[in-house]
N, C-alpha and C positions, 0 to 999 in steps of 0.2 A: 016230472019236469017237461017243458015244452022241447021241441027240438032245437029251439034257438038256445035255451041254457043246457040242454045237451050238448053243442057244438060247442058253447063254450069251456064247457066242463070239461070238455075232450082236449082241447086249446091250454087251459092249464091245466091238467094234467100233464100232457106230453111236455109243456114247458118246465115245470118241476121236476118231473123225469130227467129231462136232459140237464137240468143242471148238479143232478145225484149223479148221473153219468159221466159228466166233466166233471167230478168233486171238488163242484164252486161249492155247493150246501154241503159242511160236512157231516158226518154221524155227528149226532146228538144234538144239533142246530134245532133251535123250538124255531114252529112257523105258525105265526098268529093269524089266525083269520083273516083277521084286519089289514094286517099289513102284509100280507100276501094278494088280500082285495085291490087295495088300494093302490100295488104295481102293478096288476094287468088289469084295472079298473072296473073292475066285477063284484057281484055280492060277494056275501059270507057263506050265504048259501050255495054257490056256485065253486066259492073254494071250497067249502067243505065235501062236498061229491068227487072231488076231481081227489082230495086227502082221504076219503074214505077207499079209492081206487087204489092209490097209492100202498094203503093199510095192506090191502088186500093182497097186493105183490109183494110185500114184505119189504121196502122202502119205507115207510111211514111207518111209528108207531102213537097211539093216542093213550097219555096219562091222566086219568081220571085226575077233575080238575084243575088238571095243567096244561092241557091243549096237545096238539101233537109234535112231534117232534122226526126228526131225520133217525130212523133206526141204527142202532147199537150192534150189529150181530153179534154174540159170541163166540170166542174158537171153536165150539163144537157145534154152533150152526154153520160156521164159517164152512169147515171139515165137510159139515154132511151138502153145503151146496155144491162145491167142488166136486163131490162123489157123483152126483146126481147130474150135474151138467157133464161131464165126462160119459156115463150113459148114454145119456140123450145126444149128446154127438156124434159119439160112436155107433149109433142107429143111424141119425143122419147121413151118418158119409157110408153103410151100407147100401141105405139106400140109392144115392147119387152114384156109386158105383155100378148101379143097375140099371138106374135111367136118370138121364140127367136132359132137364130140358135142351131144346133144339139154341135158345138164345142162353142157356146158362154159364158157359164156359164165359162167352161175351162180356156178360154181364160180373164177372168172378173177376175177371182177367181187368174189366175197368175199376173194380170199385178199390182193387192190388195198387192200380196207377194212382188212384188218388190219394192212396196210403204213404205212396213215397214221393207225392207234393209235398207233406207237412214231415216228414221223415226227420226228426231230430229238430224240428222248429215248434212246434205248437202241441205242447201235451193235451190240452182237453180236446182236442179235435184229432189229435190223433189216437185217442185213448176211444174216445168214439166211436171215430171209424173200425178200430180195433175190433169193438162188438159188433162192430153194422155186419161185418164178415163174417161173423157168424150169425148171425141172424140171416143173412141172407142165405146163406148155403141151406138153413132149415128151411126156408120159406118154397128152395128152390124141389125140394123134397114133395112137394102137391099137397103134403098130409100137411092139414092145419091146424089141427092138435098138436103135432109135435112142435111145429113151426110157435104156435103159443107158450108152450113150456118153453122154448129156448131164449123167447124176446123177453119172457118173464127171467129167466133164470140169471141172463147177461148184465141185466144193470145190478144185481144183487152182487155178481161178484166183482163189477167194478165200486160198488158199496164198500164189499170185504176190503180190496185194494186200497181204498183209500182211509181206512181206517188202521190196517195191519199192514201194507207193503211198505219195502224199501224202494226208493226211487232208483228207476231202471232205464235203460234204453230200450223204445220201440222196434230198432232196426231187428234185430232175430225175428221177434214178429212176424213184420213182415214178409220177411226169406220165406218164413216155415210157411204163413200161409201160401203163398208159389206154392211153395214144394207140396202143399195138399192137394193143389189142382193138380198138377202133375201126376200124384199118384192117382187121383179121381180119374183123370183122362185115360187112363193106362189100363182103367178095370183093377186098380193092383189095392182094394180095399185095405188087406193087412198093415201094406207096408202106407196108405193114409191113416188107419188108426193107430199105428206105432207114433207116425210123426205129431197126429192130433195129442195122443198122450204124454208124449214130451212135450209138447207147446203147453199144455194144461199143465199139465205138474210142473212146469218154469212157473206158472204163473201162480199157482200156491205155493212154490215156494218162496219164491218172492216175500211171499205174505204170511211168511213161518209157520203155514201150515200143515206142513211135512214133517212125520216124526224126527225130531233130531236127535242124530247119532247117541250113544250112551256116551260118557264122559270116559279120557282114559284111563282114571281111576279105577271105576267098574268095570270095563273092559278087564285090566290087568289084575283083579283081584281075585277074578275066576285061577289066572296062572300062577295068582301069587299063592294059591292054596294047594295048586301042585306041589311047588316048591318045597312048602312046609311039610310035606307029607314025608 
């Protein structure tokens, strides 16, 4: 491809992206060439590059002679993204414990404020910005491998969300993210990946992907078989 349908490709692309991000396009939504063309006035050929990008982050999937579509995940792809982004954070904020650039808190501390512009007004912008925070915080890490895995990892599990979650309020969100920097600034790693892991595990559970409890049938029929003894 030339660089000029490169840039374009790049163009839709990130503009698809962001609209699986907002869960305007939801799971399972077919996207025809054509008429994905004909909104950002580009070939087929040009969408198709920017959908095979998408394939490849696990957002798009292509059905042999049905075109592609807005991926489906499953509970147990669901499970194992959540596991793996929890990782990869929890590296992250290792590392920002140990060095954190000279403009990072700065830059932390703004992108917090814009979070509680849309504070309980504008879900897909605030759903958004929700990931840009994390993504930022990887990027702020130097290592751009990790910073890759995590901008990959973000919109996958605002996919999950919008497929499996119940509708929640942003504001904890928010708080917690503060409360990361805070423990960031402070060198107090543990107690940021405590608060990281609770932020994360809210957000799968959200999306029932937490084991849930045994019933209390099961539960009491372990004691009901004391009883009988």
């Amino acid at each position: 491809m030339s660089e000029t349908k490169n840039t374009l490709a790049d163009a839709v692309h990130d503009l698809l992206r962001k609209a699986v991000i907002d869960q305007a396009l939801k799971p399972g939504m077919r996207l025809p060439e054509d008429t994905v063309g004909e909104q950002f006035g580009v070939s087929r050929t040009i969408v198709r590059h920017a959908l095979v990008r998408l394939e490849n982050e696990g957002l798009v999937v292509t059905r042999r002679n049905r075109g592609a579509f807005v991926a489906e995940p499953s509970k147990e792809e669901a499970q194992h993204v959540f596991e793996v982004r929890r990782c990869l954070e929890n590296e992250v904020i290792r590392i920002l414990c140990d060095r954190m650039p000279a403009s990072g808190y700065d830059r932390l501390e703004a992108h917090v404020r814009s979070e509680h512009t849309v504070r309980g007004k504008d879900g897909p912008v605030s759903i958004r910005l929700a990931g840009e925070f994390h993504v930022l915080l990887a990027e702020l890490t130097g290592n751009h491998v990790l910073a890759r895995y995590v901008s990959e990892v973000v919109p996958r599990c605002s996919l999950i969300m919008s497929m499996y979650a119940r509708s929640h309020s942003s504001d904890c969100a928010v708080d917690e993210h503060s409360q990361i920097i805070e423990a960031i600034r402070a060198g107090d790693a543990p107690r940021a990946i405590q608060i990281m892991d609770h932020h994360l595990g809210a957000v799968a559970e959200r999306a029932e992907l937490s084991p849930k409890p045994d019933s209390i049938q099961s539960i009491l029929s372990h004691y009901g078989k004391e009883l009988a003894k």
